[in-house]
Z-matrix of the N, CA and C atoms (Angstrom, degrees):
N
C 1 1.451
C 2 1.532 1 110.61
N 3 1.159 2 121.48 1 -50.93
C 4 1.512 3 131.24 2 -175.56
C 5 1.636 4 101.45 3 -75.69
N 6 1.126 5 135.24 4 22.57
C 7 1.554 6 145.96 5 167.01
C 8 1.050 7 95.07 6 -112.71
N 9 0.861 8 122.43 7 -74.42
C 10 2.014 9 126.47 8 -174.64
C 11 1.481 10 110.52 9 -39.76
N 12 1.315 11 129.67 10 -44.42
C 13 1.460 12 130.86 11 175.63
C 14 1.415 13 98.91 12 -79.92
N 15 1.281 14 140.20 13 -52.08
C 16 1.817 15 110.68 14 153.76
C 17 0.829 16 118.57 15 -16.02
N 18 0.847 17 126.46 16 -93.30
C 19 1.613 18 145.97 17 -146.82
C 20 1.403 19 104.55 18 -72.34
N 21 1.053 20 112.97 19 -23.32
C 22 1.874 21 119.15 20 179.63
C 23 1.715 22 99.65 21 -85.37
N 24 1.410 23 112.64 22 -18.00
C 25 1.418 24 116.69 23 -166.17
C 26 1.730 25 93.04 24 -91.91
N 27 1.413 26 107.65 25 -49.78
C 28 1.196 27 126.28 26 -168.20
C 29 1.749 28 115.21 27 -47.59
N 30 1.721 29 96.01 28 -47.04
C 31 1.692 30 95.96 29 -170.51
C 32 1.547 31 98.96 30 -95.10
N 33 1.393 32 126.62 31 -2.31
C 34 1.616 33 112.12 32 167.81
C 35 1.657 34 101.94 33 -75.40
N 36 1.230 35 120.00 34 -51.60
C 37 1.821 36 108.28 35 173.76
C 38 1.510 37 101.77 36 -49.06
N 39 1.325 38 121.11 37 -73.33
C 40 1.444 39 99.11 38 -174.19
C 41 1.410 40 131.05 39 -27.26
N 42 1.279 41 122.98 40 -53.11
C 43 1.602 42 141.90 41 172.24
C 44 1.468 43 99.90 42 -44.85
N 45 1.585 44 119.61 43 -68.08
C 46 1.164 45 100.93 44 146.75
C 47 1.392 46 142.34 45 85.87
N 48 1.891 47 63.24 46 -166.21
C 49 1.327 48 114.77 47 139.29
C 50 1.813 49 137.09 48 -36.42
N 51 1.153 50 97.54 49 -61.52
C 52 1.684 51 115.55 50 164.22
C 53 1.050 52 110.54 51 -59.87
N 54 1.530 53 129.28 52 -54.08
C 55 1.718 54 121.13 53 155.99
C 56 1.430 55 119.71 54 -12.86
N 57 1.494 56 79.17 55 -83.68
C 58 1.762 57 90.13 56 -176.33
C 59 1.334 58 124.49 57 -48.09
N 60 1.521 59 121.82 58 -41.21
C 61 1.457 60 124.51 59 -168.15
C 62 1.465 61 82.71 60 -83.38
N 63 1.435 62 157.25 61 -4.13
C 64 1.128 63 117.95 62 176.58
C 65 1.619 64 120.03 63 -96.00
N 66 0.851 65 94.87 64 -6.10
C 67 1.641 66 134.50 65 -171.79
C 68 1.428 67 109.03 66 -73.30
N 69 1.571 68 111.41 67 -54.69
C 70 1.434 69 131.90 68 -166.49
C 71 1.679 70 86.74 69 -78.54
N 72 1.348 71 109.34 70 -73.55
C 73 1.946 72 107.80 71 177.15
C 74 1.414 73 118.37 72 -13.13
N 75 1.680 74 110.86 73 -40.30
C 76 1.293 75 123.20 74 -157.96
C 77 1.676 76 104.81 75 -97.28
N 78 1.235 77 105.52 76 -32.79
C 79 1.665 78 103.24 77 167.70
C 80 1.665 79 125.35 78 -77.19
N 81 1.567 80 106.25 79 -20.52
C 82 1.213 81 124.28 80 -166.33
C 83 1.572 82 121.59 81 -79.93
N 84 1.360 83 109.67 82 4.31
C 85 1.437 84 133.02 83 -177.90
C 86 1.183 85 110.79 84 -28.85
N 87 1.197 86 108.26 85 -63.90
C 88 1.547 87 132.20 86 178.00
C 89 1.491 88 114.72 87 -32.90
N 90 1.481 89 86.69 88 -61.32
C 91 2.037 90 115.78 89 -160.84
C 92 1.465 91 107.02 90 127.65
N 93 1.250 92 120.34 91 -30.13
C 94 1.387 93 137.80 92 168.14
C 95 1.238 94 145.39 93 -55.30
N 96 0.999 95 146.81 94 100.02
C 97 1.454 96 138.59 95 178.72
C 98 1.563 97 113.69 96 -101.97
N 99 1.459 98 128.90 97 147.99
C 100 1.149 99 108.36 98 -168.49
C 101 1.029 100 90.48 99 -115.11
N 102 1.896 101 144.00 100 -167.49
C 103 1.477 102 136.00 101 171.08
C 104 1.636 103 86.86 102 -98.69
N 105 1.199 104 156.91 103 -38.26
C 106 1.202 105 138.57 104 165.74
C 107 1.881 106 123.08 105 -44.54
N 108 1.263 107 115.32 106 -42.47
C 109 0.945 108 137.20 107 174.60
C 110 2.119 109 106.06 108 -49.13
N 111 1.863 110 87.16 109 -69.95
C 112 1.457 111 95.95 110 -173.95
C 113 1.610 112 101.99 111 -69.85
N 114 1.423 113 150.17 112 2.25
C 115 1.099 114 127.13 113 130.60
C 116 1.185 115 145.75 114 -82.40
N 117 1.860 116 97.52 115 6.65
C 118 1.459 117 96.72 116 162.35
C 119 1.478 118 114.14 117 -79.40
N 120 1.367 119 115.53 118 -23.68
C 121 1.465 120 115.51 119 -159.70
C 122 1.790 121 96.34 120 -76.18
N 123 1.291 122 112.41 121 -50.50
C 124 1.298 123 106.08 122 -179.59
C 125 1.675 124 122.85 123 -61.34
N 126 1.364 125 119.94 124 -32.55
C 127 1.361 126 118.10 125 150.49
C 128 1.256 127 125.30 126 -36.81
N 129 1.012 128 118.56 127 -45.21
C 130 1.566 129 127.31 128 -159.88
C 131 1.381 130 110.90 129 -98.22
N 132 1.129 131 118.75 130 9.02
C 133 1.596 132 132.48 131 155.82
C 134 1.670 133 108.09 132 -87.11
N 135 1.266 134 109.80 133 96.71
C 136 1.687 135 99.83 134 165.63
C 137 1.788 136 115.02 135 -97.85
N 138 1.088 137 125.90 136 139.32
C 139 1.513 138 168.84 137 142.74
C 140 1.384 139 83.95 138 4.45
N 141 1.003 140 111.18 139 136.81
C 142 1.548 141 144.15 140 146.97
C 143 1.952 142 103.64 141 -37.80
N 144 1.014 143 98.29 142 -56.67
C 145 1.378 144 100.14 143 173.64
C 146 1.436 145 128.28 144 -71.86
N 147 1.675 146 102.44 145 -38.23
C 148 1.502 147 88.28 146 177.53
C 149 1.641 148 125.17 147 -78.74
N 150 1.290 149 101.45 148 4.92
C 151 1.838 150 114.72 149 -165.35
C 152 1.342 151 92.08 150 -92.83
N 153 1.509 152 130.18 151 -24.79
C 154 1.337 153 121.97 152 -175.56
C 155 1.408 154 109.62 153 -95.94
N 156 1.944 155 120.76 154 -4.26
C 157 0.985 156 121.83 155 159.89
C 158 1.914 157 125.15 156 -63.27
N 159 1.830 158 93.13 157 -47.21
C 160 1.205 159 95.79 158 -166.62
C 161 1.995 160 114.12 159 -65.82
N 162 1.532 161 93.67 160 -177.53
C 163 1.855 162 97.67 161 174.70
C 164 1.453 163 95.26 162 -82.57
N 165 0.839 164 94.23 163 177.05
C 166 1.498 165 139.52 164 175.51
C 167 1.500 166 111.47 165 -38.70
N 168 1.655 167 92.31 166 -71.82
C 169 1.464 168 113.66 167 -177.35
C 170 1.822 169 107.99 168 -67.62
N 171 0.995 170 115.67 169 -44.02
C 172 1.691 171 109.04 170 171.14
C 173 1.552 172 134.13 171 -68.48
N 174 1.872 173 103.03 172 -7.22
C 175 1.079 174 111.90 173 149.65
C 176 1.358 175 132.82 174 -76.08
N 177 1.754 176 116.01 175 -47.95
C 178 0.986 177 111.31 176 170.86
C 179 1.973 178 125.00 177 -61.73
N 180 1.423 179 106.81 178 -16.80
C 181 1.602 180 108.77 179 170.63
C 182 1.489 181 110.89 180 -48.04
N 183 2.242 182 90.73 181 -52.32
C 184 1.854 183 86.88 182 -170.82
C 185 1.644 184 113.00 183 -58.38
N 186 1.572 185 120.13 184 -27.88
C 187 1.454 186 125.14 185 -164.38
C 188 1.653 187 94.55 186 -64.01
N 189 1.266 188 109.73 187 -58.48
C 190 1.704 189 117.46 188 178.34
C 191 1.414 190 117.04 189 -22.51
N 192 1.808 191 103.53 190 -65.03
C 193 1.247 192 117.83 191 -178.24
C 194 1.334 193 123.11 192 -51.30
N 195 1.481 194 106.82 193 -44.19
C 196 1.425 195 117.93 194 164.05
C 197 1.551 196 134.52 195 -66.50
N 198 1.077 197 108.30 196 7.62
C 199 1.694 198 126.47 197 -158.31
C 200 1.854 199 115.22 198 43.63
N 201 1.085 200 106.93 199 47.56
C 202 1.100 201 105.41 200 173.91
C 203 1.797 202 113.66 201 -115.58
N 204 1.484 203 102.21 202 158.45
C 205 1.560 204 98.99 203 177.43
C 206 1.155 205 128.38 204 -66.19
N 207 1.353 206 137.33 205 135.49
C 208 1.486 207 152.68 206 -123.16
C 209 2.191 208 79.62 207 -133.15
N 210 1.023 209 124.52 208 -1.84
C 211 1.469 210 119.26 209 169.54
C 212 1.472 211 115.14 210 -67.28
N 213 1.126 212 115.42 211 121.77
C 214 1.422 213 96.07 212 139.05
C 215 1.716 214 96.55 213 118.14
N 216 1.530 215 126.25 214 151.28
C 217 1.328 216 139.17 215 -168.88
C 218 1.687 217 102.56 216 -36.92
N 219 1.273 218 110.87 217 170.25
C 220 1.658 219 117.26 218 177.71
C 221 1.349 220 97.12 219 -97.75
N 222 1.389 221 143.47 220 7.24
C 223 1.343 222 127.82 221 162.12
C 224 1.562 223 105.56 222 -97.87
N 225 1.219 224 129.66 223 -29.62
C 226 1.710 225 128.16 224 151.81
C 227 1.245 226 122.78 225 -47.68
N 228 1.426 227 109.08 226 -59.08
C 229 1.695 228 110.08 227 158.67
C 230 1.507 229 118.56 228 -5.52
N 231 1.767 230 90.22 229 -75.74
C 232 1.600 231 128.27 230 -147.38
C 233 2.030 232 82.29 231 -61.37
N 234 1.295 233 114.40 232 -58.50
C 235 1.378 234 123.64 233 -170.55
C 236 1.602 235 108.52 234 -45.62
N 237 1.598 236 111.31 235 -49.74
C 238 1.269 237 124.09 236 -158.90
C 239 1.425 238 107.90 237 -82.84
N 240 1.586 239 121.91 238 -23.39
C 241 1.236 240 125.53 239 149.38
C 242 1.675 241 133.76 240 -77.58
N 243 1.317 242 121.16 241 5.44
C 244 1.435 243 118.52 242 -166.15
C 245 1.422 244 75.12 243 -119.31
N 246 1.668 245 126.63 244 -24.53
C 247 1.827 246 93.06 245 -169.65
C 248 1.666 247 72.64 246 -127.96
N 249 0.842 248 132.12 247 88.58
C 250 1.858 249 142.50 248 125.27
C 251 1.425 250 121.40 249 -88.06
């Protein structure tokens, strides 16, 4: 049991992680990062928790935003957005 919450702990940082660096790639156009900028990126990561707060429909917005597919249950969502 106490492996499984590793590893369950483990691949939500990864996800992340990958969030963020894809995020940063995407601001980094320039070469630049600004400190306004890099607190947008970290803002714009919501919590494991708050994604299981929101509906349905405000998940699939974030999937949109992200170009990801808007198919499929809000716990796939939640998956398909923490590891994009």
């Amino acid at each position: 049991m106490e492996y499984e919450q590793y590893a369950t702990a483990g691949i939500l940082l990864i996800g992340a992680a990958f969030l963020a660096w894809k995020k940063i790639k995407t601001v980094m156009k320039d070469g630049k990062v600004t400190l306004a900028e890099l607190i947008d990126i970290i803002e714009d990561l919501p919590n494991i928790t708050a994604l299981k707060q929101m509906k349905k429909a405000e998940i699939q917005a974030l999937c949109e935003e992200r170009g990801i597919t808007t198919e499929g249950t809000k716990a796939q969502l939640i998956d398909l957005l923490r590891g994009a």
